[in-house]
N, C-alpha and C positions, 0 to 999 in steps of 0.2 A: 146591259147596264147594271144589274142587280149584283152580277156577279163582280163585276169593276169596282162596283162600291164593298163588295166584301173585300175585295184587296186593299181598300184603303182605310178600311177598318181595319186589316189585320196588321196593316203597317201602327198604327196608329193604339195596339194592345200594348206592343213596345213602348211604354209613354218617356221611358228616360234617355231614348236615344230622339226622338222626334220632339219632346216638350221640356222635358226636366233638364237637359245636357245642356239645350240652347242657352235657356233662362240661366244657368249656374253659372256658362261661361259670361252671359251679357251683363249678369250683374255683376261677377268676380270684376272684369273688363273696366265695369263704368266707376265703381269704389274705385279701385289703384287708381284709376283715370283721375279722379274728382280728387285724391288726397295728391297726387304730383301738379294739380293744377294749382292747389292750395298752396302747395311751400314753394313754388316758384314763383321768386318777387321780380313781379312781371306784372304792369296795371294795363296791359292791349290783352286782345283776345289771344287766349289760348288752344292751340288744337290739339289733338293728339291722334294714334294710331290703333287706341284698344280697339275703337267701335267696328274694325276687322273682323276680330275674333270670334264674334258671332257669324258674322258670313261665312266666313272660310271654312267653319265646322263644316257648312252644308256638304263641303266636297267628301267628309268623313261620314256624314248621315246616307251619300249617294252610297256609297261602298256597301257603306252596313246594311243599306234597305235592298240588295240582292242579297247580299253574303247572307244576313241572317234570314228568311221568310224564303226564297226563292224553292229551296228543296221540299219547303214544307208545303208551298202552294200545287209541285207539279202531284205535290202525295196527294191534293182534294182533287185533280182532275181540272187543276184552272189552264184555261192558254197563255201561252206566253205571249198573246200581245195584250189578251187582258192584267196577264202580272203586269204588264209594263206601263198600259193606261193607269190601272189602279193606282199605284206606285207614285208615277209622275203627278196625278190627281191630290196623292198627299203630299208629294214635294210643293207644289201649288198653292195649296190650302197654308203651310207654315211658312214659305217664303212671302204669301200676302199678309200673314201676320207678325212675322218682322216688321215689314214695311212698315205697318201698321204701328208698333211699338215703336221706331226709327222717327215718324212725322209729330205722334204726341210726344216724343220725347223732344224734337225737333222745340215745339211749339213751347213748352214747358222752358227751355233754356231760352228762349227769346222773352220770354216775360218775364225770367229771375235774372237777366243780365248774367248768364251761365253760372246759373246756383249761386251766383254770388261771390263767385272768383272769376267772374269773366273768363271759365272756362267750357267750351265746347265740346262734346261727346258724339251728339246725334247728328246737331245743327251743320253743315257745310254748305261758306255763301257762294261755292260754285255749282251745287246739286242743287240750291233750292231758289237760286234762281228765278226757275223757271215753274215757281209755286212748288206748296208740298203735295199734288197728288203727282205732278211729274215726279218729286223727290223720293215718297213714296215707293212710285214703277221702277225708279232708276234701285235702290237696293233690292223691291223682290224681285226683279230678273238677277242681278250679279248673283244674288242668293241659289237663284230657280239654277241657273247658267251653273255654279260650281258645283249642283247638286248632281245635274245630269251627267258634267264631266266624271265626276266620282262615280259614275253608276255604268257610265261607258267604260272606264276603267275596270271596272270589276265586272263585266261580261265579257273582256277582251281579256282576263284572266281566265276566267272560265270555263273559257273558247280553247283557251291556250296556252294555256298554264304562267307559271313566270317568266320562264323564257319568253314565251310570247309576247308578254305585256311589255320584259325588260326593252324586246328590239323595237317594238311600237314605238314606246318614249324615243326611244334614242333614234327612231328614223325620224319623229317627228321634230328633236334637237336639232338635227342635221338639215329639215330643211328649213328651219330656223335661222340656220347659220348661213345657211345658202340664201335665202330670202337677204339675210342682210348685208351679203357679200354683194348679188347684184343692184342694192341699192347703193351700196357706195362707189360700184363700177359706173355705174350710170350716173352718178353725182347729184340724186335724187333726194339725198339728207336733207337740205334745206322746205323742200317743196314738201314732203316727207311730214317734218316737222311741222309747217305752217299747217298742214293738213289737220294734225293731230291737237294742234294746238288750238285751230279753230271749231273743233268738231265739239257742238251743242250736246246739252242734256238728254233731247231726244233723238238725237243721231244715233248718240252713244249706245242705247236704249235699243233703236230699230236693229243697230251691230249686233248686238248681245241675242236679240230675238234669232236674228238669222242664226248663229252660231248655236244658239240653241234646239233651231227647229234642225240643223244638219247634224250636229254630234245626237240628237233624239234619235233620228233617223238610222243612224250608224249601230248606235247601241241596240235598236230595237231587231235590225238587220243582224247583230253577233248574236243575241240571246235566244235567235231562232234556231243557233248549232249549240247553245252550251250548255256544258254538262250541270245537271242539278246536282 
């Protein structure tokens, strides 16, 4: 365990890729956010798309938390399932502190009637529903979930260089396509739909867990051939 939590210290020396990158992007995000909610004369609630941008980083913080630290940990004699718990223990620790920033920011817009342009950043009345500490779960997994994808992508580079990685995406595009070929064979679009459209806060939540505990699994399974 001692050792696991040195890996998440060593993630965590990096402070501008795990602390300072987030905060730079989530603030830059919520300004432009808050000044187009402003000059949009519009007296209903306004939404927008920045509050994204801080999530999606996660999938750039998953890359960089192999690509940079990976070669330097096999040089102290760590395992590579200990890099990996370590690792994910830090992905963890900042995806609950998004959240975390995401429900007081939440809470914050509900009491100034959204800063006072009835605009919304954090707040969304279909995530919070279902109270803010579901709301909360529901961004640190999306957060947790594109961190991991980021990081199984860069052990399947690793493994395999770009070519590897390149034909990965693209068989996974393909059965994408396939996927949605035989749902239109089947005439399954509507039921499809209703599925998705009925699917709750913690549905969503329990999806996202699975996918996460399977692409962990996969990743942790490539990074036991890849090259440091």
């Amino acid at each position: 365990m001692n050792r696991i939590i040195t890996v998440t210290r060593m993630q965590f020396v990096n402070k501008y890729t795990f602390v300072w990158m987030p905060l730079i992007i989530l603030g830059a995000a919520f300004a432009m956010s808050l000044i187009i909610f402003a000059l949009i004369p519009y007296d209903g609630a306004k939404y927008g798309g920045g509050s994204q941008a801080p999530i999606w980083y996660f999938f750039a913080i998953g890359i960089m938390a192999l690509s940079y630290t990976f070669p330097f940990s096999q040089a102290l004699s760590i395992t590579r399932r200990e890099f990996f718990l370590g690792t994910m223990l830090a992905a963890v620790v900042t995806s609950i502190l998004l959240g975390i920033v995401f429900v007081l920011g939440g809470f914050i817009e509900q009491a100034t009637d959204g800063w006072g342009v009835n605009g919304y950043f954090f707040y969304l009345d279909w995530v919070w529903g279902y109270g803010p500490l579901a709301a909360g779960a529901f961004f640190a997994v999306v957060s947790l979930l594109l961190f991991v994808l980021g990081f199984w992508g860069s052990t399947v580079y690793r493994r395999f260089g770009a070519l590897g990685l390149t034909l990965t995406l693209v068989s996974l595009g393909l059965l994408l396509v396939a996927a949605i070929w035989l749902i239109g064979q089947l005439g399954a679009w509507p039921a499809v739909g209703a599925w998705l459209a009925g699917m709750a806060v913690p549905s969503l939540i329990g999806w996202m867990l699975a996918a996460l505990v399977a692409f962990g699994a996969i990743a942790l399974g490539t990074l036991q051939r890849a090259v440091p």
